[in-house]
C-alpha positions as semicolon CSV with decimal commas, in nm:
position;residue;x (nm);y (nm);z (nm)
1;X;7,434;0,844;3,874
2;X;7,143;1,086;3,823
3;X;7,288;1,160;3,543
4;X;7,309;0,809;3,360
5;X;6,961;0,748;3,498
6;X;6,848;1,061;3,318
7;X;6,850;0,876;2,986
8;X;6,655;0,563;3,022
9;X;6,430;0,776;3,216
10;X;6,341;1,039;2,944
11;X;6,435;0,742;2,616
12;X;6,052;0,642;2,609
13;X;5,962;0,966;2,545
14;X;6,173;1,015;2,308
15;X;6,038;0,705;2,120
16;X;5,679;0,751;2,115
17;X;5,727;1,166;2,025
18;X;5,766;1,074;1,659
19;X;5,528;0,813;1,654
20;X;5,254;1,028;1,796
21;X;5,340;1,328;1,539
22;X;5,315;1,066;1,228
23;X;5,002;0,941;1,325
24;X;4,773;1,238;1,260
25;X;4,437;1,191;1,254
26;X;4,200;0,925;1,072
27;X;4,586;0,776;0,955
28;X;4,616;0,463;0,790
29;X;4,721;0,297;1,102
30;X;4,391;0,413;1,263
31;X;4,214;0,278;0,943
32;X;4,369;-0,074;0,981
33;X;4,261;-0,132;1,325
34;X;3,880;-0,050;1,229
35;X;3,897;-0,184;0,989
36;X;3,998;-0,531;1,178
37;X;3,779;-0,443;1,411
38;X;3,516;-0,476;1,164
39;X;3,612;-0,826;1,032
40;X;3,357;-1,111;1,160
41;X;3,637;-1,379;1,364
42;X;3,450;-1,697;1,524
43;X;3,467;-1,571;1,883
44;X;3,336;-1,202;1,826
45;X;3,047;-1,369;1,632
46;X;2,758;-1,182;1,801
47;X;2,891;-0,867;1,806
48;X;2,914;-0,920;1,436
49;X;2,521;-1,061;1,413
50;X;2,436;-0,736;1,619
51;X;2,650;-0,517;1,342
52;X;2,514;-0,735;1,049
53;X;2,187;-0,608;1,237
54;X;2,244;-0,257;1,207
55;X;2,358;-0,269;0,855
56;X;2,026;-0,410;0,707
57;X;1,850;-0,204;0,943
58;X;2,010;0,144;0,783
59;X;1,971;0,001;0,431
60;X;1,607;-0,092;0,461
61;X;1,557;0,232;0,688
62;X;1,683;0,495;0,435
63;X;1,552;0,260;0,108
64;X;1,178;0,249;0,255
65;X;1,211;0,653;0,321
66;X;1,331;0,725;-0,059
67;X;1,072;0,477;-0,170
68;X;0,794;0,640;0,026
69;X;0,874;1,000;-0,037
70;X;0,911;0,930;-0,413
71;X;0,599;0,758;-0,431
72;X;0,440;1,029;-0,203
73;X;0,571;1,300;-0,425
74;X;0,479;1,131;-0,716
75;X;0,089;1,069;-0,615
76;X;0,100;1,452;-0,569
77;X;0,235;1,550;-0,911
78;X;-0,008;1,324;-1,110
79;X;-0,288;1,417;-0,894
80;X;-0,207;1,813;-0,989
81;X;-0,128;1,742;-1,329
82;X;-0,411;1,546;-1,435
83;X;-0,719;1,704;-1,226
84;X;-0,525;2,069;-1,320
85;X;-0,492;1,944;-1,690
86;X;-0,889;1,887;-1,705
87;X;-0,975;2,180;-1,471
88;X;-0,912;2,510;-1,489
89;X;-0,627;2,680;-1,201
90;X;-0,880;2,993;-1,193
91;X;-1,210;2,957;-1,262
92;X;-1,433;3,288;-1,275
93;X;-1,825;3,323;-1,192
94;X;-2,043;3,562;-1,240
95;X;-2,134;3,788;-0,993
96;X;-2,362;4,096;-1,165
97;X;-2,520;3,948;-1,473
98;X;-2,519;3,595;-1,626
99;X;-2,173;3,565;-1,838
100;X;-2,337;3,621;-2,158
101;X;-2,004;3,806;-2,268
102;X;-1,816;3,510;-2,224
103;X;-1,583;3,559;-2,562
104;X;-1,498;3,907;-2,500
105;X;-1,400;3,828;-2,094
106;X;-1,187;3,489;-2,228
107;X;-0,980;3,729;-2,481
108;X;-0,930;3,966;-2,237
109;X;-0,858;3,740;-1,945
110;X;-0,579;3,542;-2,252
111;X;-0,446;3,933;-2,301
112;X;-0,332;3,880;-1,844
113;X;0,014;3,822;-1,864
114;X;0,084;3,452;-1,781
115;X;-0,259;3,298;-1,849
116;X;-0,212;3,084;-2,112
117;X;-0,601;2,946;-2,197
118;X;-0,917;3,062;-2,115
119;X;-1,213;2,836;-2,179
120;X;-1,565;2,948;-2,112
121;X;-1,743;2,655;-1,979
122;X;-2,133;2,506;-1,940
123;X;-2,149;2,211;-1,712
124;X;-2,404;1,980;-1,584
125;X;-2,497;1,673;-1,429
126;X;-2,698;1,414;-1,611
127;X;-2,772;1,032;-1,600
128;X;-2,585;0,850;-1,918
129;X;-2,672;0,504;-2,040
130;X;-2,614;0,273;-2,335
131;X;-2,804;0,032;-2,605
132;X;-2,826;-0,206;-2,308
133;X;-2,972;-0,022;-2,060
134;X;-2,698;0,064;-1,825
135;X;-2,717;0,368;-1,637
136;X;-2,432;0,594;-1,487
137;X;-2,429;0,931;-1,329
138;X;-2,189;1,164;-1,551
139;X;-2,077;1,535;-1,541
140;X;-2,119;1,701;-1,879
141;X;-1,921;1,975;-1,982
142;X;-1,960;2,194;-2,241
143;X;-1,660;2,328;-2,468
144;X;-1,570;2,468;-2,795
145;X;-1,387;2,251;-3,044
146;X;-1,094;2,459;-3,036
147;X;-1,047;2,504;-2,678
148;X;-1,031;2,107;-2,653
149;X;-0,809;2,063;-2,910
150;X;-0,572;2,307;-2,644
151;X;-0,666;2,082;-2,368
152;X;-0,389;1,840;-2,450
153;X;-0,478;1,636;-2,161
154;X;-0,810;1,557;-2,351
155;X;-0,739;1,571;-2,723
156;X;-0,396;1,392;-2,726
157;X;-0,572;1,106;-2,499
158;X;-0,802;0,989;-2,737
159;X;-0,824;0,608;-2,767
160;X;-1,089;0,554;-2,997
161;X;-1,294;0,753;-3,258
162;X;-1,131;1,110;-3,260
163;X;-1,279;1,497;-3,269
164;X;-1,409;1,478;-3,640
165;X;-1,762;1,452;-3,528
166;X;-1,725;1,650;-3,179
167;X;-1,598;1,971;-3,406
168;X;-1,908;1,933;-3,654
169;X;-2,129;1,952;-3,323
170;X;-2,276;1,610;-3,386
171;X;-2,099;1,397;-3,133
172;X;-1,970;1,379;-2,784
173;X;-1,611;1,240;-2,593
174;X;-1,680;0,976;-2,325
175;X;-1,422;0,840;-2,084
176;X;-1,323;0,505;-2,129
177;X;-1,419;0,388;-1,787
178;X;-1,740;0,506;-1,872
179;X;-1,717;0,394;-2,176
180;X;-1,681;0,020;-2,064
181;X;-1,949;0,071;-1,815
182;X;-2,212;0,121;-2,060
183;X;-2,077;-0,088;-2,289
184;X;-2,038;0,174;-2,597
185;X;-1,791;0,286;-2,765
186;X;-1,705;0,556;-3,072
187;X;-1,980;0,533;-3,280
188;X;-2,232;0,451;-3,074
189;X;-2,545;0,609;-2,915
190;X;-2,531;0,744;-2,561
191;X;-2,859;0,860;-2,405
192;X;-2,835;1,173;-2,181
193;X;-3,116;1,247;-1,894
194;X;-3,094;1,584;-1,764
195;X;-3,346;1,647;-1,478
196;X;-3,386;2,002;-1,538
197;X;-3,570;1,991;-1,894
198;X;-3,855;2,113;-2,078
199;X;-4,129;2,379;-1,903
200;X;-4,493;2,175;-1,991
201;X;-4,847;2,240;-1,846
202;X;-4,767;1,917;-1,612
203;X;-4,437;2,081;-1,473
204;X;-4,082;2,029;-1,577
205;X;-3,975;1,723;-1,756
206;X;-3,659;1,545;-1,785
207;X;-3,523;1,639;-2,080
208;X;-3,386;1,276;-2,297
209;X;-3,152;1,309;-2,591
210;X;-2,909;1,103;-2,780
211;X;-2,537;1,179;-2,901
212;X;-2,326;0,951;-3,115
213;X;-2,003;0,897;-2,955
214;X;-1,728;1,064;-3,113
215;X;-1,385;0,927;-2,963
216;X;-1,301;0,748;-2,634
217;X;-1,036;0,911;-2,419
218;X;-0,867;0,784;-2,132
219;X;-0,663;1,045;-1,885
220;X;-0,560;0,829;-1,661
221;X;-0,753;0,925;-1,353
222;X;-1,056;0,677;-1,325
223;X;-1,273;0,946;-1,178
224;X;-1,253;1,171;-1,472
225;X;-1,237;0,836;-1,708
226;X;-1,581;0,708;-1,512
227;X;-1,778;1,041;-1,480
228;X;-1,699;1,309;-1,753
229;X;-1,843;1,336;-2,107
230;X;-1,778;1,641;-2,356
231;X;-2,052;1,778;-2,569
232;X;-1,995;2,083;-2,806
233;X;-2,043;2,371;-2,637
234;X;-2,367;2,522;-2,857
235;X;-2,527;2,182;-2,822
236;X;-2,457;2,185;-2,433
237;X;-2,638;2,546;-2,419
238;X;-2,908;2,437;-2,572
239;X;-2,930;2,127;-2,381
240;X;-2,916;2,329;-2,041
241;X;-3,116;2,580;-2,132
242;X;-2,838;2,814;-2,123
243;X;-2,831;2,976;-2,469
244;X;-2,622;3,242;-2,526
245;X;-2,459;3,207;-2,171
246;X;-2,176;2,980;-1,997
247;X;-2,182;2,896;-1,652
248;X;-1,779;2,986;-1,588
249;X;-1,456;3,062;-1,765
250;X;-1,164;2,844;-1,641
251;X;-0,773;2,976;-1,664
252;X;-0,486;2,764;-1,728
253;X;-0,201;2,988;-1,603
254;X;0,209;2,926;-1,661
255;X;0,261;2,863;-1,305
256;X;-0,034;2,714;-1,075
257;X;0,185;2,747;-0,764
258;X;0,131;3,124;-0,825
259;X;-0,257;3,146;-0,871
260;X;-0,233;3,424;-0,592
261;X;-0,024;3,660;-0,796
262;X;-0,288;3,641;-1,105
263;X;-0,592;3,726;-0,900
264;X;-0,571;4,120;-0,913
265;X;-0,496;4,139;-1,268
266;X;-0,743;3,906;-1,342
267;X;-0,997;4,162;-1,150
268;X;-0,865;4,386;-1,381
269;X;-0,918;4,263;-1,676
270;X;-1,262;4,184;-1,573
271;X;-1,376;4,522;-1,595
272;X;-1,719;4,381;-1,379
273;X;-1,774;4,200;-1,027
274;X;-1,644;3,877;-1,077
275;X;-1,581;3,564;-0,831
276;X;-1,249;3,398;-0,867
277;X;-1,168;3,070;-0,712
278;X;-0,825;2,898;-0,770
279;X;-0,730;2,511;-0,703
280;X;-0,606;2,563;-0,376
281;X;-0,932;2,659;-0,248
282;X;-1,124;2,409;-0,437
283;X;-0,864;2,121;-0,334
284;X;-0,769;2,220;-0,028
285;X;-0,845;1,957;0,192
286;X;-0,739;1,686;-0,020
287;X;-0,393;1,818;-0,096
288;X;-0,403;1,917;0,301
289;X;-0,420;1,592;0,410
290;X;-0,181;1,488;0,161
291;X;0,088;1,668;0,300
292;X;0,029;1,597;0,652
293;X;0,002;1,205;0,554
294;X;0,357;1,289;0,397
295;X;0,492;1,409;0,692
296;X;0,352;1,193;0,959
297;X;0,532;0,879;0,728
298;X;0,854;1,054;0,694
299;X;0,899;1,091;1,088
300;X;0,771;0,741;1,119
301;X;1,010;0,564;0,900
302;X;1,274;0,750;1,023
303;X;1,245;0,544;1,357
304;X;1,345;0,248;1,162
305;X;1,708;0,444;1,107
306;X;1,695;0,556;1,455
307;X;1,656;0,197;1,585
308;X;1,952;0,034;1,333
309;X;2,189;0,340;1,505
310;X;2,049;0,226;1,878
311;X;2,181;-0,120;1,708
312;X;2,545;0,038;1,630
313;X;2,523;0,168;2,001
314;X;2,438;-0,191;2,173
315;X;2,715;-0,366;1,865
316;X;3,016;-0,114;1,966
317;X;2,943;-0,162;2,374
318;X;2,984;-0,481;2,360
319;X;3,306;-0,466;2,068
320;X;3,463;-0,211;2,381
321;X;3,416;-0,466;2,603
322;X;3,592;-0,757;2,436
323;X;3,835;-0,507;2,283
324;X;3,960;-0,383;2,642
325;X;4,265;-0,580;2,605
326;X;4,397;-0,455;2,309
327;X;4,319;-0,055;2,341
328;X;4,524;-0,143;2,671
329;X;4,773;-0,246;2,496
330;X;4,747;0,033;2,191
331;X;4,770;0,297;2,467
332;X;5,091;0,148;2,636
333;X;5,235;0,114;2,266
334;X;5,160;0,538;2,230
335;X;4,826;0,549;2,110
336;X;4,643;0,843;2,205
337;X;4,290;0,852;2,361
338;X;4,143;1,061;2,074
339;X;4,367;0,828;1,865
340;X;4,142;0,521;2,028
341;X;3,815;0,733;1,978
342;X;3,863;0,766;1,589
343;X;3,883;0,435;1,560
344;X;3,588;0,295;1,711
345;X;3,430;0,605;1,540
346;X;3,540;0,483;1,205
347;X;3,445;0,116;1,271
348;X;3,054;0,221;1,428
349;X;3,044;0,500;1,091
350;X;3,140;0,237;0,828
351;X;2,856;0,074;0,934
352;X;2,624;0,385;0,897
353;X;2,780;0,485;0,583
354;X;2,771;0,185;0,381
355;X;2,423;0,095;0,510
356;X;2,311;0,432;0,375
357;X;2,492;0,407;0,048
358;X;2,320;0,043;-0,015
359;X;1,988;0,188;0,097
360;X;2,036;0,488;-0,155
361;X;2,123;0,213;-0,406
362;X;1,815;0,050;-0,315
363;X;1,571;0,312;-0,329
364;X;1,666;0,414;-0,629
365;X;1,657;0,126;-0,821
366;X;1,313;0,002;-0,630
367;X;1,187;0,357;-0,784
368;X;1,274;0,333;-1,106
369;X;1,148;0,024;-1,135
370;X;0,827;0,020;-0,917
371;X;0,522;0,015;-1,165
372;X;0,692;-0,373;-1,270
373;X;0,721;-0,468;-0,865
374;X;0,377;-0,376;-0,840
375;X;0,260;-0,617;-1,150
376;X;0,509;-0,899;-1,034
377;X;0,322;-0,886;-0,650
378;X;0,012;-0,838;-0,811
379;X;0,059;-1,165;-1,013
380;X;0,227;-1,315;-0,695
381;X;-0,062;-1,272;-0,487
382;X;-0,353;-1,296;-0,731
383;X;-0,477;-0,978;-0,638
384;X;-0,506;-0,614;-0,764
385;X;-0,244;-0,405;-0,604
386;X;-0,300;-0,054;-0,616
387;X;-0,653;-0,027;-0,748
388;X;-0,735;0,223;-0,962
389;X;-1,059;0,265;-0,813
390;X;-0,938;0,338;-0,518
391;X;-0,655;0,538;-0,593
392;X;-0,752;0,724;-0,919
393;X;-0,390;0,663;-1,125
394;X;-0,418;0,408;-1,337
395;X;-0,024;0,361;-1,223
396;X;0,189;0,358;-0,916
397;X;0,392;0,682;-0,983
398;X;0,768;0,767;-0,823
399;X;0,922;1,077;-0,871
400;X;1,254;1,103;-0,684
401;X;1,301;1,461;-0,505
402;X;1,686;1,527;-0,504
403;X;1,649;1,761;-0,183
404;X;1,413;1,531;-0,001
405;X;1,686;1,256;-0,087
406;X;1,968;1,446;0,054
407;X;1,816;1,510;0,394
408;X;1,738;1,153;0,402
409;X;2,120;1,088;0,321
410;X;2,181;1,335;0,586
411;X;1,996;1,254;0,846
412;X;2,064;0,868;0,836
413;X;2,491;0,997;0,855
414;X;2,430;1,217;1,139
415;X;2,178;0,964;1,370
416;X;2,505;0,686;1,263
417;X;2,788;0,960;1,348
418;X;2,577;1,072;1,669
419;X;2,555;0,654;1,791
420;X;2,923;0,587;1,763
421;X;2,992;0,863;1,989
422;X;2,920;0,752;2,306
423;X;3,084;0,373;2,318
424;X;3,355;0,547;2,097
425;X;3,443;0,778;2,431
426;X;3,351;0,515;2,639
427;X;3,647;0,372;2,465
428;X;3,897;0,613;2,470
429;X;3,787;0,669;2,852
430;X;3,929;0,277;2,943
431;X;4,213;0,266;3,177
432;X;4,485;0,035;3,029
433;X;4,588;-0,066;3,350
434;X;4,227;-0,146;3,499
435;X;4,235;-0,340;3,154
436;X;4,482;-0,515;3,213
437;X;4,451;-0,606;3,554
438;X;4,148;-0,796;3,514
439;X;4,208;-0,922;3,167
């Protein structure tokens, strides 16, 4: 008798053996149920809201990062371009004597292995005005014909008029904010008041002269547009009262990022006491706060993500708990409990993965295309979005880091994989008979 019994006894085994050895892990059986699972039906229709919830939540959580980090990274590489493209990475002061070998020191500085331009330099501060009696603060600097026509940022920006009369030393570059200001343009007659002027019995004088405009340019930055004009630089040391001498000789190196690394040579080459400054010390606190601003936002958006996975945490509870029934009856049919954990993993992770892939989607086309968002909500509202006043660009720029987007990518999978953990357990942990019971 214990013998017949032995069969029946040991038969279900038998059965569910092969069933539990052909349904490895992440099968297609395990995909179907999540996959169901996933599916809205009439009486789970909450659970689906609360998913539906999540979903949006991921997309507009890892969009908004991309968007912001783009836009972040692209303020800071117009900002370094265009105030590095009109000043020097290195600029060198005297320290002895007055630079009145300025020529010799720029072709021996040009001689430094990976300093592509040196420009000797007069600058000063003067008040500009037009024919109508308009009056603006500006920064003059003096430069050499040729050196400008190197500063590409300058001569390949010219919007009116061009360098014809600024090469003959009888004319002078304006911006065009400036420009507009004043009302002038190339052609024109701008007066120049320089406080420090002519030495007379009475004291010093402010010395008045007028320039005919030579071109317009327009960089792009409206504080450089609004507040710098160009003057030859012979006329500019004679204006300043600096004949013979220049005030500084700015470098353009290959890579700015490696100012540091040019500093001793640059000694060097000197052959006298110099005093070198580089970018980072003259922008330091702006690009300082830039980065911190960048960081702060990137932790702060990321609670959006972490907030649409709490969502996928609250959505699968709840999908346990009116699922009890059937991962009752999944276990009694040989399912495993790892077997029941993949599958509320997979049906909590589509959720995270697809949300990120549509937010990807999203930032990316939001980026390419945000200089036209900004004009349509600027239309849409009436108002000027993004002022270039405010901002200096003339444009909202985006520049899409491929690292920084893969972290975001990253980090949005592993805060969705971490959330389906726990109700994904909790699931595997359920008792089919306690399930059953009180079903």
């Amino acid at each position: 008798m214990s013998d017949a019994t032995a069969v029946p006894d040991h038969a279900p085994e038998e059965q569910t053996r092969p069933v539990s050895r052909s349904a490895g892990a992440f099968s297609a059986f395990e995909r179907m149920v999540a996959w169901r699972y996933l599916r809205s039906r009439r009486k789970e229709a909450f659970i689906s809201v609360i998913a539906g919830f999540s979903f949006v939540g991921i997309v507009l959580g890892v969009a908004t990062l991309i968007i912001v980090m783009a836009v972040m990274n692209g303020f800071r590489t117009e900002l370094i371009d265009r105030i590095l493209g009109i000043n020097g990475h290195m600029i060198v002061q005297p320290m002895d004597r007055p630079l009145d070998d300025y020529r010799d020191l720029a072709a021996r500085f040009e001689g430094v292995q990976g300093v592509e331009m040196a420009i000797p330099l007069v600058e000063g501060q003067t008040l500009a005005s037009g024919f109508q009696g308009a009056g603006t603060g500006a920064i003059v600097k003096g430069i050499s014909a040729d050196d400008l026509t190197r500063m590409t940022t300058v001569s390949e920006n010219i919007r009116s008029g061009d360098l014809v009369g600024f090469a003959a030393g009888q004319g002078v570059l304006v911006g065009s904010r400036m420009a507009e200001a004043l009302g002038v343009g190339a052609g024109d007659d701008i007066t120049l008041v320089a406080p420090d002027g002519d030495i007379t019995p009475l004291g010093v004088t402010p010395r008045v002269k007028s320039y005919p405009i030579s071109g317009v340019f327009e960089i792009g930055m409206s504080e450089f547009d609004a507040a710098i004009i160009f003057m030859p630089l012979e006329e500019a040391q004679l204006y300043f009262n600096a004949e013979g001498l220049v005030q500084s000789i700015e470098l353009f190196v290959q890579n700015p990022d490696l100012v540091q690394d040019y500093r001793a040579a640059i000694e060097e080459a000197a052959g006298r006491q110099i005093f070198v400054t580089d970018w980072r010390q003259r922008n330091q606190t702006f690009f300082s706060a830039l980065e911190v601003e960048r960081n702060v936002m990137f932790m702060i958006l990321t609670l959006i993500v972490l907030v649409a996975a709490l969502n996928i945490i609250s959505g699968l509870i709840m999908l346990v708990k009116d699922k009890g029934r059937d991962i009752a009856i999944l276990r009694t049919m040989g399912a495993t409990s790892s077997s029941i954990m993949r599958i509320f993993f997979m049906t909590g992770a589509a959720i995270g993965v697809t949300g990120t892939i549509a937010g990807v989607l999203l930032g990316v086309i939001v980026c390419l295309n945000v200089e036209s968002i900004r004009w349509f909500f600027s239309w849409l509202s009436g108002t000027t979005i993004f002022d270039p006043e405010l901002y200096f660009l003339s444009q909202l720029p985006a520049e899409m880091d491929p690292g920084e987007t893969l972290s975001v990518i990253l980090m949005a999978l592993l805060l969705s994989f971490i959330a389906t953990l726990f109700p994904a357990w909790r699931a595997s942990r359920l008792d089919p008979v306690d399930a059953l019971r009180y079903e």
